[in-house]
N, C-alpha and C positions, 0 to 999 in steps of 0.2 A: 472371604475375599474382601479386601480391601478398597471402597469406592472412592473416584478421583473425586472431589468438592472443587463446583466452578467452573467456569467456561475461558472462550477464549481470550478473554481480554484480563486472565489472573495476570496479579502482580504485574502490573502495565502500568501503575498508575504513573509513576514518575517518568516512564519512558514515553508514553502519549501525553506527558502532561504539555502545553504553550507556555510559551512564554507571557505576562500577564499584561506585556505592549504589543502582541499577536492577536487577542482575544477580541472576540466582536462577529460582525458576520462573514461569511464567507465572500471571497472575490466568485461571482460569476465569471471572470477569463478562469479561473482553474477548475470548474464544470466544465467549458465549451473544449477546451486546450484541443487539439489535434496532435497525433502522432503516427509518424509513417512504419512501415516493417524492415526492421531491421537496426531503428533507431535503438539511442540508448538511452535509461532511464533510470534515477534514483529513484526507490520505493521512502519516500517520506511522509506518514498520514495524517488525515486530517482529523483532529479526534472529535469533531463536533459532529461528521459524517458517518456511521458507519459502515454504511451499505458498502459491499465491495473491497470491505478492509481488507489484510494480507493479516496471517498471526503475528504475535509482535515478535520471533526468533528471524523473522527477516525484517527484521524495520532499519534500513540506511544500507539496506545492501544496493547494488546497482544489478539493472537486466537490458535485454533487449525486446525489442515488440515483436511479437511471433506472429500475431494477428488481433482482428477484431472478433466480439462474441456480442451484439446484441449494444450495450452501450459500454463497457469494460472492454479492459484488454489484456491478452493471452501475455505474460509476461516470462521469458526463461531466466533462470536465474543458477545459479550454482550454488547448491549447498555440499559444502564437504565435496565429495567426490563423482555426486549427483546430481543431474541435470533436473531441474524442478517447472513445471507449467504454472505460474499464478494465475486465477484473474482478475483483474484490480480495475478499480474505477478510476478517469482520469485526475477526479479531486488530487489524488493519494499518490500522484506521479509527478516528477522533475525530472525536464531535462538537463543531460549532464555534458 
């Protein structure tokens, strides 16, 4: 049997990569951000953060807030034909 080599973040590089006038520290407003249920929201990540990432097959999809978990948020999202639960930390979210 054939073993997969590598975890979640394979071949990502270019797709997590910044822009190199992006680069530097993170903004505190997009730690604190608040979001209400029901709202909508672009999955866009922050690749200096991991915690809380999304795999990169959803990266620039849009979802809505399902709910809160702790400091993340319950995100649904549609893949294909299936309704999908993320949950994502507020870094790695824009409202749309």
């Amino acid at each position: 049997m054939v073993r997969r080599i590598g975890g979640s973040r394979r071949k990502s590089r270019s797709k997590f990569k910044k822009h190199y006038k992006q680069r530097g520290k993170i903004s505190l407003r997009r730690f604190f951000q608040r979001f209400d249920v029901g709202e909508h929201v672009a999955l866009v990540a922050e690749p200096a953060y991991q915690k809380g990432m999304y795999r990169a097959r959803f990266h620039g999809k849009a979802g809505t807030i399902q709910g809160i978990r702790g400091r993340a948020y319950e995100v649904m999202i549609h893949d294909g034909n299936k309704e999908k639960t993320l949950l994502v930390h507020p870094v790695h979210l824009k409202k749309v």
